[in-house]
C-alpha positions in Angstrom: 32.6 5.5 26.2 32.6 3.3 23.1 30.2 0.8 22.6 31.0 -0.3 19.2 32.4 -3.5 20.8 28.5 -4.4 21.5 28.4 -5.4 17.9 30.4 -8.4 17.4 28.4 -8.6 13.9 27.1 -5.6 12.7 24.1 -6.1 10.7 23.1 -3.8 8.3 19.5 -3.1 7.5 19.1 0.2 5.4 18.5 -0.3 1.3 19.2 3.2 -0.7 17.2 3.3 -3.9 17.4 6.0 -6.3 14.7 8.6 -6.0 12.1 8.7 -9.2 12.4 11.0 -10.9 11.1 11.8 -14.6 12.1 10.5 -17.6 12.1 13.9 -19.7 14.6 15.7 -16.5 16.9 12.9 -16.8 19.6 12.7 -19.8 20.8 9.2 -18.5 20.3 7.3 -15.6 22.7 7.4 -12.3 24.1 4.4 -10.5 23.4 5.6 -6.7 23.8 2.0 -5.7 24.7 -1.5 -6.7 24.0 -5.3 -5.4 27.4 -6.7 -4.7 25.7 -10.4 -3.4 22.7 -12.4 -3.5 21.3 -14.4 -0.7 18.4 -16.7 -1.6 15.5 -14.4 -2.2 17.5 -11.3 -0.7 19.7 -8.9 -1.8 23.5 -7.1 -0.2 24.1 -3.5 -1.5 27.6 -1.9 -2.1 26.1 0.6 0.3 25.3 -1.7 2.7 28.9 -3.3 2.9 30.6 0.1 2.7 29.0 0.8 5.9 30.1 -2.4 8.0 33.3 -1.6 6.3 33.4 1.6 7.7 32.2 -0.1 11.3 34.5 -2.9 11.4 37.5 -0.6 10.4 36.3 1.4 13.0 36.5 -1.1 15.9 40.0 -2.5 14.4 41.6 0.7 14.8 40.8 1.6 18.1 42.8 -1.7 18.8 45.4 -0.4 17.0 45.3 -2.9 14.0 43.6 -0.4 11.0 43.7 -2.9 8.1 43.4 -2.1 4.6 39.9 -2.3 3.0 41.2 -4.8 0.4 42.3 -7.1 3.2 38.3 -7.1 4.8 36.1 -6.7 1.9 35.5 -10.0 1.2 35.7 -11.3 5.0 33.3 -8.3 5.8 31.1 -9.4 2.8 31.3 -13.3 3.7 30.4 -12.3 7.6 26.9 -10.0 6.1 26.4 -13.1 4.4 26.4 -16.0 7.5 24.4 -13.6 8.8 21.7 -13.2 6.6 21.4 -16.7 5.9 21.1 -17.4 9.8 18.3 -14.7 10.0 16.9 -16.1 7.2 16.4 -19.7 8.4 15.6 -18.1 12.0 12.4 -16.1 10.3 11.4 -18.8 8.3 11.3 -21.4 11.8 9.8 -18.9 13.9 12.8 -17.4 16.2 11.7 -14.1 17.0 12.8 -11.0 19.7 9.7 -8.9 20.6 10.0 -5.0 21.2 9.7 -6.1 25.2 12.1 -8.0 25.2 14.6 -5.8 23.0 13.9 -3.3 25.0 15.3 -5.1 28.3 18.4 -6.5 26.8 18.9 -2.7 25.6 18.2 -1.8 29.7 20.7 -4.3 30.9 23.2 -3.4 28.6 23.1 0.5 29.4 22.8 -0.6 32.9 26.2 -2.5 32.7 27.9 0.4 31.4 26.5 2.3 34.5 24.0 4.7 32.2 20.7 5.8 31.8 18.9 5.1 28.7 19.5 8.5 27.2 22.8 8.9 27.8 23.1 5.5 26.8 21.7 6.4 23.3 23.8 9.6 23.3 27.0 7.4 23.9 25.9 5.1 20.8 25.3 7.9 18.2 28.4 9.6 19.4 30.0 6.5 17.9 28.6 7.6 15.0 26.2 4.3 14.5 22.2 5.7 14.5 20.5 4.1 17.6 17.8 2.5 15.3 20.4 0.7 13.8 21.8 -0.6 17.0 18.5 -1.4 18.2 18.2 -3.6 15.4 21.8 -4.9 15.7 21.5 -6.3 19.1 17.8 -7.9 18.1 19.4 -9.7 15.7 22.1 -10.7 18.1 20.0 -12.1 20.3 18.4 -14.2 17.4 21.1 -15.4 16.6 22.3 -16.8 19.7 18.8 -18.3 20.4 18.6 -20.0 16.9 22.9 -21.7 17.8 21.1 -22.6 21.5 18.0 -24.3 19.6 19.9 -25.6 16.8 23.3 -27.1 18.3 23.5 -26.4 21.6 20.1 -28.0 22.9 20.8 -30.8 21.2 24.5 -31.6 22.8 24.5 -34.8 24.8 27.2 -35.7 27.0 27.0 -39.2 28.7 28.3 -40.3 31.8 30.6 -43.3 30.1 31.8 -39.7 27.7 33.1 -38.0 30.9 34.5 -41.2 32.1 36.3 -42.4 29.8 38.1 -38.3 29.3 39.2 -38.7 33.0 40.7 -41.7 32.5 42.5 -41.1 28.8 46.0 -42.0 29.8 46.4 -39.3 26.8 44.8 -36.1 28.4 46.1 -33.1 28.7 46.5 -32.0 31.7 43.7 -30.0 32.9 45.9 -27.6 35.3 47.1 -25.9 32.0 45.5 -23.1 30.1 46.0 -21.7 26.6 46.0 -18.1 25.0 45.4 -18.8 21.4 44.7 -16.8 18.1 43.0 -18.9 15.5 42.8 -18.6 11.4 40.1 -20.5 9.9 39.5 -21.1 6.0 36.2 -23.0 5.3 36.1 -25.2 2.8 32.7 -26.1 0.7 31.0 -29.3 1.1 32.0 -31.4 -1.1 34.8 -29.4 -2.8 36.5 -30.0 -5.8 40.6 -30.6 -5.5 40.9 -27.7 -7.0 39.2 -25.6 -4.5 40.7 -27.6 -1.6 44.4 -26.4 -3.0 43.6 -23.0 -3.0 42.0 -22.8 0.6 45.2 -25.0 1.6 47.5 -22.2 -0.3 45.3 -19.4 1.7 45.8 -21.5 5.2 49.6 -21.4 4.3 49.4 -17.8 3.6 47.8 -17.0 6.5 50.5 -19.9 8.7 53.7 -17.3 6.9 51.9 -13.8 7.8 51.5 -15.1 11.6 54.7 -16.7 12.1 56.8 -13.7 10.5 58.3 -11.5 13.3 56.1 -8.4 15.0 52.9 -10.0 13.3 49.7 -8.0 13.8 47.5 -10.7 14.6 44.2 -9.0 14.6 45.0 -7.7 10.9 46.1 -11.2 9.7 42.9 -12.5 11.1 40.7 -10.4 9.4 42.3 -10.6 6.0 42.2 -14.3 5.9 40.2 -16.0 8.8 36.6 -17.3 8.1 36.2 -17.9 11.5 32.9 -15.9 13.4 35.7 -14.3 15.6 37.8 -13.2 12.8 36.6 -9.4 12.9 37.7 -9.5 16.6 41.3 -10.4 16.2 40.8 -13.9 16.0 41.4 -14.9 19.9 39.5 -17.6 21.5 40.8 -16.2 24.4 42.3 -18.6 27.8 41.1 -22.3 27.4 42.0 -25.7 28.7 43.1 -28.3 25.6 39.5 -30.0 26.0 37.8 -26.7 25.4 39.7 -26.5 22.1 38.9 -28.4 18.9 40.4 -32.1 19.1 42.3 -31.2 15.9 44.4 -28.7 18.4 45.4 -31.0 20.7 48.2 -32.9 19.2 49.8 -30.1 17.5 49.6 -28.2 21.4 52.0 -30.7 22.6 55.7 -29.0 22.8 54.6 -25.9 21.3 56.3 -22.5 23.1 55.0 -19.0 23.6 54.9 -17.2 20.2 55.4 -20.2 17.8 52.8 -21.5 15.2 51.0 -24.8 14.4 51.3 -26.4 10.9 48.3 -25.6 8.8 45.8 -28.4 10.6 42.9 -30.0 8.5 39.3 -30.5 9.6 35.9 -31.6 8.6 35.1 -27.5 8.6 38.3 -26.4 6.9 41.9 -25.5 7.4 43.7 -24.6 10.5 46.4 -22.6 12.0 46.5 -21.0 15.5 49.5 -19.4 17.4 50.1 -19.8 20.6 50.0 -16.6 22.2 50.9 -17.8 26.2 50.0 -20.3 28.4 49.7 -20.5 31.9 48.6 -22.5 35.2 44.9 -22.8 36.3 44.2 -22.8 39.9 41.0 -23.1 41.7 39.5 -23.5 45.0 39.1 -27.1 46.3 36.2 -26.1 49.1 33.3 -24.1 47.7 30.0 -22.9 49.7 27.1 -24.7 47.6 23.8 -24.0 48.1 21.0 -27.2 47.3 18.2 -25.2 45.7 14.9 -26.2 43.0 13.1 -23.4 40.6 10.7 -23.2 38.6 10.9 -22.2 35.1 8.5 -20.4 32.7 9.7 -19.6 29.1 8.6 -16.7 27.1 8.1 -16.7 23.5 5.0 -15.9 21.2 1.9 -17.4 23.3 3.7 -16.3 26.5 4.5 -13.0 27.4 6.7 -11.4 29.9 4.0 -10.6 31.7 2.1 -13.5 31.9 5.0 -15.5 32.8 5.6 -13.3 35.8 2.1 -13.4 37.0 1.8 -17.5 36.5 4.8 -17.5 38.7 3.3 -15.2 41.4 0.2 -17.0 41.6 2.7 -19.7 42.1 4.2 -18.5 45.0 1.1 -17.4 46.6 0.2 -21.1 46.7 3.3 -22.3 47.7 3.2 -20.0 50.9 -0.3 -21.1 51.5 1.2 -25.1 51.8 1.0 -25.6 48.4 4.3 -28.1 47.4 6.7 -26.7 45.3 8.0 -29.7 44.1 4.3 -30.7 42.5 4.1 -27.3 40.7 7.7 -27.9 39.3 6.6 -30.9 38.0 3.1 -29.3 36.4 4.2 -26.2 35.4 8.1 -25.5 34.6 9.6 -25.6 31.4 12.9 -26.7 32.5 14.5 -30.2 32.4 14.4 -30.3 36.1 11.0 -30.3 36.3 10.7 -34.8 36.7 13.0 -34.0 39.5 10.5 -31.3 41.2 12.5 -28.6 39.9 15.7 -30.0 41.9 18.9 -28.8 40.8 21.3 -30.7 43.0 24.4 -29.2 44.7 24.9 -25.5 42.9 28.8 -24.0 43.2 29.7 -20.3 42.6 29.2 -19.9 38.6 27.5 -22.9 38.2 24.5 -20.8 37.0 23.6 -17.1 35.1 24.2 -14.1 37.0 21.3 -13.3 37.9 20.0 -16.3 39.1 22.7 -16.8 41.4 22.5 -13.3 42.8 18.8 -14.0 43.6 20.0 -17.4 44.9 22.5 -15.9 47.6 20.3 -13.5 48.7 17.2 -16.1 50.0 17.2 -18.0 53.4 16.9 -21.6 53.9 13.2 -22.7 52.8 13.0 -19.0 51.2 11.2 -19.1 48.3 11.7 -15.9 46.0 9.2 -13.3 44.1 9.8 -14.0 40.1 13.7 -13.8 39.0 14.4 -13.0 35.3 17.1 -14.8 33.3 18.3 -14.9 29.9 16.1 -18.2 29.5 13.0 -16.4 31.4 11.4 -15.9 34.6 12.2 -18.7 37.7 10.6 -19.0 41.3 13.9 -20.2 43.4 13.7 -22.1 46.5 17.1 -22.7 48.6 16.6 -26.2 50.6 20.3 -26.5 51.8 23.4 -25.1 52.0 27.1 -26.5 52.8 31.4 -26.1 52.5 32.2 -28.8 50.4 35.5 -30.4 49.3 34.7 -30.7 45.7 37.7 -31.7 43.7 36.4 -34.2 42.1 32.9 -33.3 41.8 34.2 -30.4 40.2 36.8 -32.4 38.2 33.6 -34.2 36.5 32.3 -31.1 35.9 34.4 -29.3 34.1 35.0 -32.6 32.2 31.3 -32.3 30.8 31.5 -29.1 29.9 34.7 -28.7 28.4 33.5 -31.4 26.1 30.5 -30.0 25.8 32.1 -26.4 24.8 34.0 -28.6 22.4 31.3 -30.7 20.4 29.4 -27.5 20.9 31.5 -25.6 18.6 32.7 -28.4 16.0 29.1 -28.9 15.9 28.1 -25.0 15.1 30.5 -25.0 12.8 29.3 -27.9 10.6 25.9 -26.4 10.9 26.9 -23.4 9.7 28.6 -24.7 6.5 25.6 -26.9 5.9 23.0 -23.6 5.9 25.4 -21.8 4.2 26.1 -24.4 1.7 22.5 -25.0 1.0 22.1 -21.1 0.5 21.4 -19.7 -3.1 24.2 -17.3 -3.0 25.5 -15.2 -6.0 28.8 -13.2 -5.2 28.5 -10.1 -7.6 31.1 -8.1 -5.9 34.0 -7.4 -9.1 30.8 -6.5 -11.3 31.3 -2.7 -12.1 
């Protein structure tokens, strides 16, 4: 079993210095290694890029696009780079992963896969990446995707007149329609000079020519020129409505066929180009069983542990069951935005919520309250109050509304974020140094 597609960014930790050794048994001293970038007070190794290389060539293969190594060195170099400066700014602000709760994201994963944690390791290292290494890989995934949820996604605010007025464009796509796409993106600086905006336009057109030319390999292209975080994994954004794609899409969507390609695209983050891999119909269910149902919710982070959080919540429950009122303790005690409403979250459909809350939500009664449910955003008490088969087409229609425009400002928004920490970053590209 491979499980080097756990590691959409590989991020490599290990510095090799030369060992000392003494002057007088030494005619002249040996290059063992080399700094090929500098990040603000850090440094990137020619080691330490050889390996994600290595990793990334790996992965590209097995999908049966092997690219050169002078079509990824740079895009390899540029992706060690994001990274560092996101890990960076996450350490200085205080985002952290404990051992604990490494250590269950590492359970869930093997248990996913259907393993036990030695065989899981065993499958890792016969990947050939060291499990210390992953260990540290997936910490700094999970980082990473808490800094983008603090950062950008947290502060995402769709209004009611915002999902209005997207129903009633006389404009929108329709919503029945879904897109495969594969995207190139190359980033242009803030404030860039005309002279670098014409040779990241002459790179976009590159990149346009390489995908439109027949029997393209897509993933290859991607990697070569795409600066986009998906670029290392062929560049696919995968099935998505027209609203759940960056505005700049939409137009150029309109007429396109299976197989063709946009014209090179401008946005405030760079230059596009996409190709239009298939599209398809979207149907769904217009009656879904929704349960009513109110939790509350107790975070984790550096003055609350797992454990305490588990044991506030059973104290919780104990008082509840006693005629305690759950709706007062939601309002005392959780750390959700729910918590004004009693913990209340309305009318919940199938997917409307993480997996594991939802599985612990279909297994409780009526008036059921549960023992303490763990989630990726911590540890809930859940309380069912109603349940019901509901026509829900345009409930549903809002819904997805909100959220594809929430996906959508979500990601132009991560995007300009990233440009603005990477463009405020000290970074020295050393890389054609001997």
């Amino acid at each position: 079993m491979n499980f080097l597609h756990l590691l959409p960014r590989l991020s490599a930790l290990a510095l090799f210095l030369a060992a000392l050794v003494p002057q007088t048994l030494r005619a002249e001293p040996q290059l063992l290694d080399r700094i090929v970038a500098v990040v603000n007070d850090d440094v990137i190794t020619r080691s330490e890029l050889d390996q994600r290389i290595n990793l990334v060539t790996q992965q590209l293969a097995q999908r049966g696009t092997p690219p050169t190594r002078a079509a990824i060195e740079r895009q390899v170099l540029e992706r060690i780079i994001m990274d560092r400066v996101q890990l960076q700014f996450a350490n200085q602000t205080g985002v952290r992963v404990d051992d604990n709760q490494l250590e269950r994201a590492l359970q869930r994963i093997a248990q996913e896969n259907k393993l036990s944690m030695a065989d899981f390791r065993a499958a890792v290292e016969r990947d050939g990446v060291k499990f210390a290494r992953f260990r540290e890989d997936i910490r700094n995934e999970i980082i990473l995707s808490r800094l983008r949820e603090r950062e950008v996604d947290n502060r995402i605010v769709i209004t009611d007149a915002e999902v209005e007025n997207f129903l009633a464009a006389p404009s929108r796509p329709k919503q029945d329609v879904e897109y495969d796409i594969a995207h190139i993106l190359v980033r242009i600086p803030e404030q860039a000079s005309p002279e670098q905006l014409a040779e990241r336009r002459t790179r976009a057109e590159q990149a346009r020519s390489a995908l439109a030319a027949p029997n393209s390999d897509i993933g290859q292209i991607a990697a070569a020129y795409s600066d986009a975080p998906d670029a290392l994994s062929g560049g696919r954004l995968g099935w998505r409505t027209t609203a759940q794609l960056p505005n700049v899409f939409s137009e150029a969507l309109a007429g396109m066929e299976s197989g063709t390609v946009s014209p090179v695209l401008r946005s405030p983050n760079g230059f596009h180009v996409f190709k239009l891999i298939d599209k398809r119909g979207k149907s769904g269910p217009q009656v879904e069983a929704q349960t009513r149902a109110r939790h509350i919710l107790i975070k984790t982070n550096e003055l609350v542990s797992e454990n305490d959080a588990r044991a506030r919540l059973l104290q919780l429950k104990e008082r509840i069951e006693n005629g305690g009122d759950f709706a007062q303790f939601a309002r005392l005690h959780s750390d959700d935005s729910s918590a004004s409403r009693g913990g209340d979250l309305g009318w919940v459909s199938p997917g409307d919520t993480v997996p594991e809350f939802e599985n612990a939500l279909n297994a409780l009664k009526i008036g059921q309250v549960s023992d303490p449910v763990q989630s990726p955003f911590g540890w809930h008490l859940i309380q069912v109050l109603e349940r019901r088969n509901q026509d829900v087409s345009q409930e549903r229609e809002k819904l997805t509304a909100r959220r594809e425009l929430r996906a959508r400002k979500s990601e132009e928004a991560y995007q300009e974020w990233l440009r603005q920490l990477r463009d405020r970053a000290y970074v020295e590209l050393r890389l054609d140094q001997g």
